[in-house]
C-alpha positions as CSV (number, residue, x, y, z in Angstrom):
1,X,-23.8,-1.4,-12.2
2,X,-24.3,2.6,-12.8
3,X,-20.8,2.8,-13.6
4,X,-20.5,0.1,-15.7
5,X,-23.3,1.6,-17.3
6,X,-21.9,5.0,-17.4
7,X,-18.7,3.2,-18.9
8,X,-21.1,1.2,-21.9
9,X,-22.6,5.1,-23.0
10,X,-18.8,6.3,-23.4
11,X,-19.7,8.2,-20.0
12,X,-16.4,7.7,-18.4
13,X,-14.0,7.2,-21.0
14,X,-11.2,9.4,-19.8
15,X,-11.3,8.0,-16.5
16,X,-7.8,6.6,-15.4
17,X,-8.4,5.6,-12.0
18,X,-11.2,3.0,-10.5
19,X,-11.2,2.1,-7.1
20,X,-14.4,0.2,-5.8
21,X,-12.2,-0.9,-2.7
22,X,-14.4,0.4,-0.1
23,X,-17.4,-0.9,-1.3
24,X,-17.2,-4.5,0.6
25,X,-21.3,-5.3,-0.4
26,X,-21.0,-6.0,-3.7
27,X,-21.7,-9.4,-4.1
28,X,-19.5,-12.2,-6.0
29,X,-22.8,-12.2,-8.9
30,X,-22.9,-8.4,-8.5
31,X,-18.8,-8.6,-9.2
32,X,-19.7,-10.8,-12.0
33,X,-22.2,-8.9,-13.7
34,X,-20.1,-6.0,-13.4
35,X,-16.9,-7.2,-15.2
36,X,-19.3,-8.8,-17.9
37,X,-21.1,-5.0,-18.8
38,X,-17.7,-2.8,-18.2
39,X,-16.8,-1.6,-21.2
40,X,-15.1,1.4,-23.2
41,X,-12.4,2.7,-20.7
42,X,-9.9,3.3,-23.0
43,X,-8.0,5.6,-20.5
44,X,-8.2,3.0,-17.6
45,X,-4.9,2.6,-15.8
46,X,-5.5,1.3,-12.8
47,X,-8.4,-1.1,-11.4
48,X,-9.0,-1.5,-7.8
49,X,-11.4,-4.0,-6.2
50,X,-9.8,-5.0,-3.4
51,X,-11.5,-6.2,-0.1
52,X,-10.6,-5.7,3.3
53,X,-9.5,-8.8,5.0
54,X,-12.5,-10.1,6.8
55,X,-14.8,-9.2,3.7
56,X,-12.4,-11.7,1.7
57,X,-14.4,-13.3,-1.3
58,X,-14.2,-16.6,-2.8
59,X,-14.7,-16.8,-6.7
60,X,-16.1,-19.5,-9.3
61,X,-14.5,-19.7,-12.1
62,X,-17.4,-17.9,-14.0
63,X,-16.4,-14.6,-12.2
64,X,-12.4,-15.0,-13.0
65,X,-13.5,-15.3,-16.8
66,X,-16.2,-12.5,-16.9
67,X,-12.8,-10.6,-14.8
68,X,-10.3,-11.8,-17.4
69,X,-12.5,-11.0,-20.1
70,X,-13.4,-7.4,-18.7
71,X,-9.1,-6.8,-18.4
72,X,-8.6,-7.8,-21.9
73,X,-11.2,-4.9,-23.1
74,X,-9.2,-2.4,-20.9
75,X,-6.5,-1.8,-23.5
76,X,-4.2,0.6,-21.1
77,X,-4.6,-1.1,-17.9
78,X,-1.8,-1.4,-16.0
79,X,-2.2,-2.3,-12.3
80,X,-4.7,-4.8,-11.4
81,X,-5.4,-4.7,-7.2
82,X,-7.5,-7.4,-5.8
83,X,-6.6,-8.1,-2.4
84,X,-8.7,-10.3,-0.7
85,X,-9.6,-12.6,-3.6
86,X,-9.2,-16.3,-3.0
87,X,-8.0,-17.6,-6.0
88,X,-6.4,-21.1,-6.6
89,X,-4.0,-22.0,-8.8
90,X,-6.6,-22.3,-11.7
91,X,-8.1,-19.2,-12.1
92,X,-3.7,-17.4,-11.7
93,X,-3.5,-19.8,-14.8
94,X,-6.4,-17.7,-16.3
95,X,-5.3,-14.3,-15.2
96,X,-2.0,-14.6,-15.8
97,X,-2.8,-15.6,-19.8
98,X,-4.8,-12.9,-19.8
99,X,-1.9,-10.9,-18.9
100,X,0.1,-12.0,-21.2
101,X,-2.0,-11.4,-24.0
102,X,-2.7,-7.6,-22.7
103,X,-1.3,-4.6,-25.1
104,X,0.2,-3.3,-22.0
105,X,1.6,-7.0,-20.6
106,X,5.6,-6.0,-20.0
107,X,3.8,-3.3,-17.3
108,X,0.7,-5.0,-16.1
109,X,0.9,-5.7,-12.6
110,X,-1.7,-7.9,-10.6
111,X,-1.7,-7.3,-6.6
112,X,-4.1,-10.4,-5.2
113,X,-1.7,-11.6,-2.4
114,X,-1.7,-9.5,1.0
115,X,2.0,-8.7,2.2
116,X,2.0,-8.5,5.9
117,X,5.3,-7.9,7.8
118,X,4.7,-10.9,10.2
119,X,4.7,-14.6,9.7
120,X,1.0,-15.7,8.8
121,X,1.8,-19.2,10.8
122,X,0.0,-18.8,13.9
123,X,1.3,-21.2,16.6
124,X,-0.6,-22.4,20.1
């Protein structure tokens, strides 16, 4: 929440790059609270919450909107990476219309789907 704080006063507002990846305790709320106050990035390029695999979090639909919301007022934004969100078909839907309302939507990428180089069936 200091950041997001920082980000409200104009604190961070040529910051290009943020990457809370390694911080696997923040909670789905404290996720939700976050997106909700983040605000004036205008130089934000890249968001990164992504969670290891066995810190994996499943989201209601409140935190995909406060998320979607929180992209939308990040006018340069351009890679989204959330590994190790479970998300369902519904909130993509949201997501992805968020995306393709964003100024920068032709270059917006969202990363929410691990790529492993093995098959994820796992047979007895």
């Amino acid at each position: 929440m200091e950041i997001a704080k920082g980000a409200t006063s104009g604190g961070f507002q040529k910051l290009e790059n943020l990457d809370l990846s390694m911080n696997h305790k923040i909670t789905e709320e404290g996720y939700r609270h976050f997106f909700q106050a983040l605000d004036n990035l205008p130089s934000l390029q890249v968001l990164n919450i992504c969670r290891q695999i066995p810190d994996s979090i499943q989201v209601q639909a409140t935190t995909v909107k406060a998320l979607s919301q929180c992209v939308s007022r990040l006018p340069r934004l351009t890679r989204l990476e959330m590994l190790s969100w479970l998300l369902d078909k519904e909130d993509m839907k949201v997501i992805n219309a968020v995306k393709e309302r964003h100024p920068q939507s032709e270059r917006l990428t969202v990363f929410w789907k691990w790529i492993v180089p093995f098959s994820s069936v796992i047979q007895k």
